[in-house]
KEKE-3310 file (N, C-alpha, C; in steps of 0.2 Angstrom, whole numbers, plus 5000, padded with zeros to 4 digits):
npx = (4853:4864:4872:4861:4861:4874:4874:4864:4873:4884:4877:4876:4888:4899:4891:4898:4908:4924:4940:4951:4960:4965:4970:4982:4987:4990:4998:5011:5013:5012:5027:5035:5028:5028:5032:5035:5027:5024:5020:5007:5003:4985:4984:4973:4960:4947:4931:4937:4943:4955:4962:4954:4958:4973:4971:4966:4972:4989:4996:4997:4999:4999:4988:4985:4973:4972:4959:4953:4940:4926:4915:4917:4928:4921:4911:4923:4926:4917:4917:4930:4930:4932:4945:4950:4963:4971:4969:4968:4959:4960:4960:4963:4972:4980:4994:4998:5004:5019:5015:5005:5010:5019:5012:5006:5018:5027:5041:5044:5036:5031:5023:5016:5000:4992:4974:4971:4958:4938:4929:4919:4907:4909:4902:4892:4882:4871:4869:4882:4887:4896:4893:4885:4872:4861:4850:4859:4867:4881:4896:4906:4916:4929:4929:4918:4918:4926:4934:4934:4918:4912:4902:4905:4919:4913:4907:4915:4929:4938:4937:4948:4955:4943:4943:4957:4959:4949:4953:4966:4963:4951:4953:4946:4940:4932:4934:4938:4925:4915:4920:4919:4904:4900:4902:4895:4883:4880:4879:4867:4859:4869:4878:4871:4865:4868:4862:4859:4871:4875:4865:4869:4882:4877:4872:4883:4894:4897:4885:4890:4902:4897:4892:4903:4915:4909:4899:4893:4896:4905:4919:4920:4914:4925:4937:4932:4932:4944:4949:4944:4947:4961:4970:4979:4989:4992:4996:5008:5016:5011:5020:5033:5033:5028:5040:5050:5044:5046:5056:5069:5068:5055:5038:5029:5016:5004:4990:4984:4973:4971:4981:4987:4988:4996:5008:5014:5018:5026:5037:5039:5045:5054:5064:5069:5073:5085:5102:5113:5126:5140:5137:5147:5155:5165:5159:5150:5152:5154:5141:5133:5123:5107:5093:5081:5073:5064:5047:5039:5036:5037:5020:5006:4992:4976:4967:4959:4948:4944:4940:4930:4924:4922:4921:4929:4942:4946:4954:4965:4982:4996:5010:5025:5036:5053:5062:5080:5091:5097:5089:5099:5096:5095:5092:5086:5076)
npy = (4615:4609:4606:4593:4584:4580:4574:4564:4557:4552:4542:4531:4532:4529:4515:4508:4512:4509:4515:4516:4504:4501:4493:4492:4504:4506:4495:4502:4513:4509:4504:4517:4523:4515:4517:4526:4542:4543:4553:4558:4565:4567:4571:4574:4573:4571:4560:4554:4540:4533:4536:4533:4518:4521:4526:4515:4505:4507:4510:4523:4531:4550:4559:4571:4579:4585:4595:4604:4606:4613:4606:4591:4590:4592:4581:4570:4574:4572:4556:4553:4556:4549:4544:4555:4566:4562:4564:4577:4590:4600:4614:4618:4620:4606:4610:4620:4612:4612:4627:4621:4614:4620:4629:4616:4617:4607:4603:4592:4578:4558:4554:4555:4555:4557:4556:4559:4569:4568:4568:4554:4560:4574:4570:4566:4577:4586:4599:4605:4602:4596:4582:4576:4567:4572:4590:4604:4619:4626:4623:4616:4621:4613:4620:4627:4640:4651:4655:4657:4649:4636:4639:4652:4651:4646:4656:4668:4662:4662:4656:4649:4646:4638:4628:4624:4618:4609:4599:4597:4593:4585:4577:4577:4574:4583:4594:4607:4610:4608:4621:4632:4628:4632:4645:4652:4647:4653:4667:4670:4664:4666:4654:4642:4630:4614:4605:4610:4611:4596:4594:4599:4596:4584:4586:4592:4581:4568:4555:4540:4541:4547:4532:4523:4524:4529:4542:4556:4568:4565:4569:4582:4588:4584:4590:4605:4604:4602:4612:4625:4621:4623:4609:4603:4612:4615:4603:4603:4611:4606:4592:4593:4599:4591:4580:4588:4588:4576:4566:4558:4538:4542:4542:4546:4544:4542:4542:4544:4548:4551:4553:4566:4570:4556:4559:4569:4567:4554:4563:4570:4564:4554:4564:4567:4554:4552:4547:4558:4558:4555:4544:4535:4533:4520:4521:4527:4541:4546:4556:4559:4551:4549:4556:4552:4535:4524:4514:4509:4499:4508:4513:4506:4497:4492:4479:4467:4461:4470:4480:4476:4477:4491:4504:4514:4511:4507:4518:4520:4526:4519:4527:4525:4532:4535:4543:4542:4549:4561:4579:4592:4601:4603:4595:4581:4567)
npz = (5381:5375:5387:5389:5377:5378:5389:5382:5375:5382:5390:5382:5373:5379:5384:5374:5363:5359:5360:5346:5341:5355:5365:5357:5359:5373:5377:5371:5377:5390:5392:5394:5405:5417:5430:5445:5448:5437:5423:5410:5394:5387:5372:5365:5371:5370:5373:5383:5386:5383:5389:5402:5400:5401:5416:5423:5421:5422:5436:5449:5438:5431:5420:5411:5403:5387:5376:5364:5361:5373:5378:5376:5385:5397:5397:5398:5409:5418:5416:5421:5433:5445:5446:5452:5459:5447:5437:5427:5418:5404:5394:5379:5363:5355:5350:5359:5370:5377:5384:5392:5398:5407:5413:5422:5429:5426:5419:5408:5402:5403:5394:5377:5370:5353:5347:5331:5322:5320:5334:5339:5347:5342:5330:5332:5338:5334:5333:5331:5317:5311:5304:5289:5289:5292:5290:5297:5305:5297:5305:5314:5323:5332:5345:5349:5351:5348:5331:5314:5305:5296:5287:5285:5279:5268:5263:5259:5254:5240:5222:5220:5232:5237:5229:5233:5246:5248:5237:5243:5257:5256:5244:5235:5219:5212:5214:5209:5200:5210:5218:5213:5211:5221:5224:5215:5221:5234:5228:5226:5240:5256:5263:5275:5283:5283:5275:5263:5257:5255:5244:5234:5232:5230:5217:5210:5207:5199:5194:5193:5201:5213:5217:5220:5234:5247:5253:5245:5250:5260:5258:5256:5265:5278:5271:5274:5291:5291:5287:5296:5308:5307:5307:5301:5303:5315:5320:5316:5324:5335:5334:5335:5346:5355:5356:5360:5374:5380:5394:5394:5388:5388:5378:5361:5355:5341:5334:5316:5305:5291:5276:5273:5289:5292:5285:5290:5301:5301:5294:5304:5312:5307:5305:5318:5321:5311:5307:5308:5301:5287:5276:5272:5286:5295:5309:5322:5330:5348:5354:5345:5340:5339:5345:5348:5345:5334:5337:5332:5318:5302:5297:5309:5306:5310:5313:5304:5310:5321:5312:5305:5317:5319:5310:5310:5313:5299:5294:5302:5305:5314:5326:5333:5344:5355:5365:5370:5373:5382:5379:5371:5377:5391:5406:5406:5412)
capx = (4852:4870:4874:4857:4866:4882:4872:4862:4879:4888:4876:4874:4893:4901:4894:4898:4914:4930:4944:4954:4969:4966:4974:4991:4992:4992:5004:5014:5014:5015:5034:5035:5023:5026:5037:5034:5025:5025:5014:5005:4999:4982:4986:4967:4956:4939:4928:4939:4942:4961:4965:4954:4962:4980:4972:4964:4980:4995:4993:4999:5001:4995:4986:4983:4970:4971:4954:4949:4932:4924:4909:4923:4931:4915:4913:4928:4927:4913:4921:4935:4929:4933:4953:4952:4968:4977:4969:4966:4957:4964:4957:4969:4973:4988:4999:4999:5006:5022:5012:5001:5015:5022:5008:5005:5023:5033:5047:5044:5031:5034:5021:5010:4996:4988:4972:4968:4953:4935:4928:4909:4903:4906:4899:4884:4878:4870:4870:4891:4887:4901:4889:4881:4868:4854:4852:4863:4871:4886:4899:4911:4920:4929:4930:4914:4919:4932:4937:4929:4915:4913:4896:4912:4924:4909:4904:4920:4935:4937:4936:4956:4956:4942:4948:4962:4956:4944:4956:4971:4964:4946:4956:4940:4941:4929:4935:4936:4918:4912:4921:4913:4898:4898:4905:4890:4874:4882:4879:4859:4858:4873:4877:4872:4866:4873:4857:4858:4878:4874:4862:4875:4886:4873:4872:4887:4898:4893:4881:4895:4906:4894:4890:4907:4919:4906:4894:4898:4899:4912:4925:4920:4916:4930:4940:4930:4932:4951:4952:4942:4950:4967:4970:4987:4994:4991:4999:5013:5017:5012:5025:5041:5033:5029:5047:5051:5043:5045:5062:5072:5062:5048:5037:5023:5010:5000:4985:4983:4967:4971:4986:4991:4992:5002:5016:5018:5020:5032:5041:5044:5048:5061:5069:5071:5077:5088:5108:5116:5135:5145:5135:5152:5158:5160:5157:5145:5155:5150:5136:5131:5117:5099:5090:5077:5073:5055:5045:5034:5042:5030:5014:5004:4986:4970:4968:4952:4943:4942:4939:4924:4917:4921:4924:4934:4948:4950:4959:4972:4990:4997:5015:5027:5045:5054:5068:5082:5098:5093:5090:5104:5096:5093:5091:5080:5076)
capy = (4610:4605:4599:4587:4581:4579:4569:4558:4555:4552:4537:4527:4531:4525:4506:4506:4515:4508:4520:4513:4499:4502:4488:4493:4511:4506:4493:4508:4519:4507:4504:4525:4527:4509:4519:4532:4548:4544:4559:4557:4570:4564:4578:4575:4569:4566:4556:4550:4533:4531:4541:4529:4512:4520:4526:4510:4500:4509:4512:4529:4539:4556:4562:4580:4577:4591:4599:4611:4606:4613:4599:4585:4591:4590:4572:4567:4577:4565:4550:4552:4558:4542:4544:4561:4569:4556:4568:4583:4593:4608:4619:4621:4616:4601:4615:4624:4609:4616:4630:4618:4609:4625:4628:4613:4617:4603:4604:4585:4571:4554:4550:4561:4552:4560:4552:4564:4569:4572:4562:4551:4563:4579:4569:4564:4581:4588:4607:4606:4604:4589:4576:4578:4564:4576:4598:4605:4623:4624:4627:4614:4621:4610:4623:4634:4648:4654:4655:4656:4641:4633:4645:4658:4649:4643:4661:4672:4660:4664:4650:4644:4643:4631:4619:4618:4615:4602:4594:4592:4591:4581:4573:4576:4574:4586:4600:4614:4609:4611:4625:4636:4629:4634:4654:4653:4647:4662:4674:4671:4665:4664:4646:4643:4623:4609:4602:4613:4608:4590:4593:4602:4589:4579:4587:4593:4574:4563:4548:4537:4544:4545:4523:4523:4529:4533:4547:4559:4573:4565:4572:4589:4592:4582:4596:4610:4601:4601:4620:4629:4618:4622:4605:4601:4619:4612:4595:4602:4612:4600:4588:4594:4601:4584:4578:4594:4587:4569:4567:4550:4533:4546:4540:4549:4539:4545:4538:4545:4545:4555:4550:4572:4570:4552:4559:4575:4561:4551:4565:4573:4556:4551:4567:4564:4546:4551:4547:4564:4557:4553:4535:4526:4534:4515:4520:4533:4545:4545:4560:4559:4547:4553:4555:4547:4530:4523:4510:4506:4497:4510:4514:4500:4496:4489:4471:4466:4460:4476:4485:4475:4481:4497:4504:4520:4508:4506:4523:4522:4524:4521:4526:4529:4537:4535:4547:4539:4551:4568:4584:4595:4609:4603:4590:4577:4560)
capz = (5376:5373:5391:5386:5370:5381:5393:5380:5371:5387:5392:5376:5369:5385:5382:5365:5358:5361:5357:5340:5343:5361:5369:5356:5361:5379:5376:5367:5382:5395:5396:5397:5413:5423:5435:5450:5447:5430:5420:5403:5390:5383:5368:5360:5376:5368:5379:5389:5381:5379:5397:5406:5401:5406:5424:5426:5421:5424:5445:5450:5434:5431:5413:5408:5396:5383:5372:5362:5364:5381:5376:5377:5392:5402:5396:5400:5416:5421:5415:5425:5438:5449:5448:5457:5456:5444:5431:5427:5410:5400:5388:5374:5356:5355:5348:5365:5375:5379:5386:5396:5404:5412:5419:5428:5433:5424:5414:5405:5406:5401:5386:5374:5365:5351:5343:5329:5318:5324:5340:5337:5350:5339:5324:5336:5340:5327:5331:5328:5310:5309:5299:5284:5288:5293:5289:5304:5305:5295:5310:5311:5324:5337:5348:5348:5357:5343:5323:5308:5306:5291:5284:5285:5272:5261:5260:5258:5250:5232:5220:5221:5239:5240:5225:5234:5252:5244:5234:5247:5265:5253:5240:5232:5214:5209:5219:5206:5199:5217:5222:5206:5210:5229:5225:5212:5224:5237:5225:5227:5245:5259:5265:5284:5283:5279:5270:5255:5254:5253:5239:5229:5230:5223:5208:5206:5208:5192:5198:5195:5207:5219:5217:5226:5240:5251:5253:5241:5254:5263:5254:5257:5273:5278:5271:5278:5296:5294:5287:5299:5316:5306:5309:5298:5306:5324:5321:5314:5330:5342:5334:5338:5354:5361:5358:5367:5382:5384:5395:5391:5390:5387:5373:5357:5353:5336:5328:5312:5300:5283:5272:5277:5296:5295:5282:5294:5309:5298:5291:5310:5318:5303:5305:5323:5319:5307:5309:5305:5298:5281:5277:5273:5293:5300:5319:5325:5333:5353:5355:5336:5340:5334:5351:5346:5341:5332:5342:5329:5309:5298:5303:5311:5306:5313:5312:5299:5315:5322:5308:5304:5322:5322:5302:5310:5312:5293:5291:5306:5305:5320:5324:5341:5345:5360:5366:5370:5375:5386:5375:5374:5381:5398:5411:5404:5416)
cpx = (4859:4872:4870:4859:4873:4879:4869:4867:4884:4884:4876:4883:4898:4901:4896:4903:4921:4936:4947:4959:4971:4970:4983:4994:4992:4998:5010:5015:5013:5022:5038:5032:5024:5035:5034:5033:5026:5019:5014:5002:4993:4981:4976:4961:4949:4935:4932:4943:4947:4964:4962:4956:4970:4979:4972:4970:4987:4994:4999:5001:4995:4992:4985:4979:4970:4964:4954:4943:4930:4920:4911:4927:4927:4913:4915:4929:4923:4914:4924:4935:4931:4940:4954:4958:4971:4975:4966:4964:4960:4959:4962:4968:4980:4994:5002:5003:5012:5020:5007:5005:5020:5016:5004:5013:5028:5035:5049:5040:5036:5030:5017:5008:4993:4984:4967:4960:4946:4934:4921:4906:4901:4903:4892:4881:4876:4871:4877:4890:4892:4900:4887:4875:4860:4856:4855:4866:4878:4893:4906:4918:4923:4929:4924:4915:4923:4932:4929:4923:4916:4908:4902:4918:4919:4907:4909:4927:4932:4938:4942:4957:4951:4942:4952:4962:4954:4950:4964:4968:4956:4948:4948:4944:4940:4929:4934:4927:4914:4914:4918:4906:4895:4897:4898:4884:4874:4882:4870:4859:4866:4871:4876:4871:4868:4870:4858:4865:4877:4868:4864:4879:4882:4873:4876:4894:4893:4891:4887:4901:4903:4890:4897:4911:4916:4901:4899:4899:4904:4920:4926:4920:4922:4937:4939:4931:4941:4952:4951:4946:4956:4971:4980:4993:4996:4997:5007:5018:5015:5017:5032:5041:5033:5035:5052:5050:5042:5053:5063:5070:5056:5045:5032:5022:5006:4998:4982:4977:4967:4980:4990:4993:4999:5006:5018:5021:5027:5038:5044:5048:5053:5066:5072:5075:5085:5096:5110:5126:5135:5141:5140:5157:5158:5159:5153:5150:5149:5146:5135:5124:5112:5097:5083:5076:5064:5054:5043:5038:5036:5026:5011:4996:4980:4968:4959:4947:4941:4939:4933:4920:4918:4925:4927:4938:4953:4957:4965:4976:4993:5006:5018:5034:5044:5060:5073:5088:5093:5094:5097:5101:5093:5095:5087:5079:5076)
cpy = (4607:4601:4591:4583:4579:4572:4561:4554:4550:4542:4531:4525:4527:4518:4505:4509:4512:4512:4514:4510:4501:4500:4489:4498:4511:4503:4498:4511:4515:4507:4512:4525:4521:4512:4526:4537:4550:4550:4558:4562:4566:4572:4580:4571:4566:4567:4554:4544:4530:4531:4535:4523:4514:4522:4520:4506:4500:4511:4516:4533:4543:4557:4569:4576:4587:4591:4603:4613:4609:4604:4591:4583:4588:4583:4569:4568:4571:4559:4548:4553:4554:4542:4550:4565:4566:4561:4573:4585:4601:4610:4621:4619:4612:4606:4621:4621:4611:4621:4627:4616:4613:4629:4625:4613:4612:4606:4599:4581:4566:4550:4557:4555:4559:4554:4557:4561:4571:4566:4561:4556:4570:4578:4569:4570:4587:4596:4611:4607:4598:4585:4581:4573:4566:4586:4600:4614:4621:4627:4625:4615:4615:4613:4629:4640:4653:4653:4657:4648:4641:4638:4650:4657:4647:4651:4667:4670:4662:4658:4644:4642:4638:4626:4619:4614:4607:4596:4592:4591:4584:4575:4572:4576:4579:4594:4605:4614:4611:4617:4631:4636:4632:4643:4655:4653:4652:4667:4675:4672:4664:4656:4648:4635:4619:4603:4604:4612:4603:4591:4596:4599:4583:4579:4590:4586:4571:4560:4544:4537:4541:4537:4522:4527:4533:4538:4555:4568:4572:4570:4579:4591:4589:4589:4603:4610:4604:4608:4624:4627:4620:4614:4603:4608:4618:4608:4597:4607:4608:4594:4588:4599:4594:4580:4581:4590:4580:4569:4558:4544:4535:4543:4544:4544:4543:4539:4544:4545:4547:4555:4559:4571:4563:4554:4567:4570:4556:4555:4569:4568:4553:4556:4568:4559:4548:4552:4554:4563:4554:4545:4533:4529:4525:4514:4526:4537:4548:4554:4564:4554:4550:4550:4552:4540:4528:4516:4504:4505:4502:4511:4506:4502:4493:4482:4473:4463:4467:4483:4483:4475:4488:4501:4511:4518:4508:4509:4522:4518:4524:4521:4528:4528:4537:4540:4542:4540:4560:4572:4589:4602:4609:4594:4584:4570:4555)
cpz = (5374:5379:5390:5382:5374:5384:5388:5376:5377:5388:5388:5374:5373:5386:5377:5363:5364:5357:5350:5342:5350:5364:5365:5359:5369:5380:5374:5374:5388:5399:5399:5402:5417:5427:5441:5448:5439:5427:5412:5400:5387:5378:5365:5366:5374:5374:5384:5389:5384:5388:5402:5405:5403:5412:5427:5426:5424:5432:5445:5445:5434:5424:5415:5403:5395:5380:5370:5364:5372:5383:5379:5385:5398:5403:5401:5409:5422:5421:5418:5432:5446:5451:5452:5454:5451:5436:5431:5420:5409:5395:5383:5369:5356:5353:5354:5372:5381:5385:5394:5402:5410:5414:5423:5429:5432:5417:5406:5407:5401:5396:5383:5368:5361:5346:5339:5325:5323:5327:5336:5342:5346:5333:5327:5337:5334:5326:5329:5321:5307:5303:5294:5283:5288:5292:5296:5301:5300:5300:5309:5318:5331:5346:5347:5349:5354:5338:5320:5307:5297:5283:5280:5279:5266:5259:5259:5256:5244:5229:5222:5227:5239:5236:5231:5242:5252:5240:5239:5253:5261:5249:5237:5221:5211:5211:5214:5204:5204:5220:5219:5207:5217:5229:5219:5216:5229:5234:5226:5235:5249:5262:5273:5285:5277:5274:5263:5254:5250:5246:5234:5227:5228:5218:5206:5206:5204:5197:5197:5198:5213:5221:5222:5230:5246:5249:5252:5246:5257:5263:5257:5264:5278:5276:5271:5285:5296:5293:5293:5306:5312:5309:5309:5303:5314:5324:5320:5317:5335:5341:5336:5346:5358:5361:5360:5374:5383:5386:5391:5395:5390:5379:5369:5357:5348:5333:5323:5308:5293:5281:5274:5284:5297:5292:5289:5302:5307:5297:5299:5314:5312:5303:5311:5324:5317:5310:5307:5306:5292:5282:5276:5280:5294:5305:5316:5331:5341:5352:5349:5336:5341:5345:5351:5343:5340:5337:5337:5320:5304:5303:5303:5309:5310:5310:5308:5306:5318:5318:5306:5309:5322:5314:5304:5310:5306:5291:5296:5303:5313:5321:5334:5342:5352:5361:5370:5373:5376:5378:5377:5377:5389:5402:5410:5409:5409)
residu = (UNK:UNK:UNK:UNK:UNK:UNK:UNK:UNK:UNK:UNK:UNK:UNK:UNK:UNK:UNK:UNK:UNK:UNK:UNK:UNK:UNK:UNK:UNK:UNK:UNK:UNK:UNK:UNK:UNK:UNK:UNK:UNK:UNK:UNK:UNK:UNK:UNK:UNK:UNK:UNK:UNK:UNK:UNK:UNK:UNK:UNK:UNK:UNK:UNK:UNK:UNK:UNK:UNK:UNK:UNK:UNK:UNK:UNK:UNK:UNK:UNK:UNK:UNK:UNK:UNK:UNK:UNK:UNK:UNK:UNK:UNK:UNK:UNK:UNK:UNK:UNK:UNK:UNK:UNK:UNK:UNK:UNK:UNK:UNK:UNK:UNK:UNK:UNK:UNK:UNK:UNK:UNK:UNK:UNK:UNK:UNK:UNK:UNK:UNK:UNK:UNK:UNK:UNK:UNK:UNK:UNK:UNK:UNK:UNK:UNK:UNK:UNK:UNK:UNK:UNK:UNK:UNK:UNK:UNK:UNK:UNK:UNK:UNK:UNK:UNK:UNK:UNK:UNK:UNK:UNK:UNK:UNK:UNK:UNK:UNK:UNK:UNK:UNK:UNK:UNK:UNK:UNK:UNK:UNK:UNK:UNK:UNK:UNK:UNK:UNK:UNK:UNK:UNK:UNK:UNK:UNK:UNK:UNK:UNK:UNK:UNK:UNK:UNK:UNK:UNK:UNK:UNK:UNK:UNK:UNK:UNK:UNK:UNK:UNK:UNK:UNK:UNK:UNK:UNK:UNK:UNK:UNK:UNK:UNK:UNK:UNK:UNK:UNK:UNK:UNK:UNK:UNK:UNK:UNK:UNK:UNK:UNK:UNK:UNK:UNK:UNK:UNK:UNK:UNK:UNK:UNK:UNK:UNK:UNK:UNK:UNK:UNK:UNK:UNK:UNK:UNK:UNK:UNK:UNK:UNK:UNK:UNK:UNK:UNK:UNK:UNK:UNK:UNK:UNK:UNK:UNK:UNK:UNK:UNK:UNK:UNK:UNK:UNK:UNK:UNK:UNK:UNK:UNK:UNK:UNK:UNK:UNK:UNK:UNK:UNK:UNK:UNK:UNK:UNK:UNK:UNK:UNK:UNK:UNK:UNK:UNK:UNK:UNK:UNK:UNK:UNK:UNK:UNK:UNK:UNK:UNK:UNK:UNK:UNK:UNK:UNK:UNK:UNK:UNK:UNK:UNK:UNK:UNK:UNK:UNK:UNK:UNK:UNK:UNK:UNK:UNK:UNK:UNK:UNK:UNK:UNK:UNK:UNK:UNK:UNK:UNK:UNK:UNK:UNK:UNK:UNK:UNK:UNK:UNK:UNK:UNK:UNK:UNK:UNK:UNK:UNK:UNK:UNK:UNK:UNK:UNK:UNK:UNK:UNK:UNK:UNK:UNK:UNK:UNK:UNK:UNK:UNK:UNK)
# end
């Protein structure tokens, strides 16, 4: 059943999805990889999307695509298929990079892309539980094979944990309302789909709420999706791992979708940036310079033309950090 769903997703999403700000994040990570045996982390591989326009353009780099997904992997595995060695798939979560890069046996690559949040293929299969367009399993995970699903936090957090879930990873307004009324309809039946959610968040989100911001589940499973994949807990160990591993002239690349993931991406990539001497010093005393410098002014957004083809563009932040001066704890190219 699932490879089916992999397959009719595979031939359909393949003419139709163009990864977000394509053509920037290549530009972005092309001046990193246009050299010999250059190697690229794709941290979040998806489909495939992002990996095939650097194999197809950049000649002779390598990618690592990482997943958690198996689902995605397989994809991509078939996507890719055509470059032969030039890539290879992992089974991991982005927080594990480190780990991945020593056992393919390097020390340093010279890009890491991350393009967070959930992919159109895990929102497309409905047995994930992702959507809330139609009744589905409440699962949720990105990686079936492990954690708690979503069913698991509706039916055993206590009320305060899930206001607060809902209201910082959902920014939901009505978080407490919701979260009373979710530990109350588990008292008759447990939660298992995601049909009888969204009918809760019907009636528990005024009508005038729900006339805007979307469909008024958004909010929620949006922060059930990010609890369960511990999403913000990942990022903020893969961030100061991938500027572990890119040597000098090595570059990140992060597309952002949730005002939480870009400030952890800002807040790692300024403190990297930042000068560390006396503001009125007037030199920089020689091996005081920040090994890192940003690429990108702020985050970058998606142009209004793309965004009115493809409305996941709206949310991205896009940002990228270069290294600049080897790490002190080694050898860096």
């Amino acid at each position: 059943m699932e490879s089916d769903a992999i397959e009719r997703w595979s031939r359909v999403e393949r003419q139709q999805h163009v990864p977000v700000m394509l053509d920037r994040v290549v530009a972005l990570l092309t001046p990193a990889l246009d050299h010999d045996a250059a190697v690229m982390v794709d941290a979040t591989t998806g489909h495939g999307g992002h990996t095939a326009a650097v194999l197809e353009r950049i000649p002779g780099v390598r990618v690592i695509g990482i997943d958690r997904d198996p689902s995605a992997l397989a994809l991509a595995g078939e996507r890719l298929a055509g470059f032969g060695e030039r890539w290879v798939g992992v089974h991991a979560v982005y927080d594990e990079l480190l780990d991945v890069l020593a056992g393919q046996g390097l020390s340093h690559v010279d890009a890491v892309l991350f393009d967070l949040g959930v992919s159109s293929m895990q929102l497309d299969q409905r047995e994930r539980g992702f959507a809330y367009a139609e009744d589905a399993p409440l699962d949720m995970r990105m990686d079936p094979s492990r954690g708690m699903t979503a069913a698991d936090v509706l039916n055993t957090y206590p009320v305060g944990e899930l206001t607060r879930i809902l209201r910082e990873y959902g920014e939901e307004r009505f978080a407490a309302k919701i979260a009373r009324a979710i530990v109350r309809a588990r008292e008759t039946e447990p939660w298992s789909t995601s049909g009888r959610l969204v009918e809760l968040l019907y009636a528990e989100i005024p009508a005038p709420a729900r006339r805007s911001g979307g469909h008024p589940a958004k909010r929620t499973f949006q922060a059930l999706r990010m609890e369960v994949n511990d999403e913000l807990g990942a990022l903020r160990a893969a961030l100061p791992a991938s500027l572990e591993a890119i040597g000098v002239g090595g570059r990140v690349v992060v597309e952002s979708y949730h005002s939480l993931e870009d400030r952890l991406v800002k807040q790692a990539f300024g403190a990297a940036t930042r000068l560390d001497v006396p503001p009125d010093l007037p030199f920089v005393p020689a091996g005081m310079e920040p090994a890192f410098r940003l690429v990108t002014r702020g985050a970058e957004q998606a142009s209004a033309d793309e965004t009115a083809q493809n409305p996941r563009a709206a949310s991205v932040r896009l940002r990228a950090i270069e290294r600049v001066t080897a790490s002190t704890g080694g050898d860096q190219r």
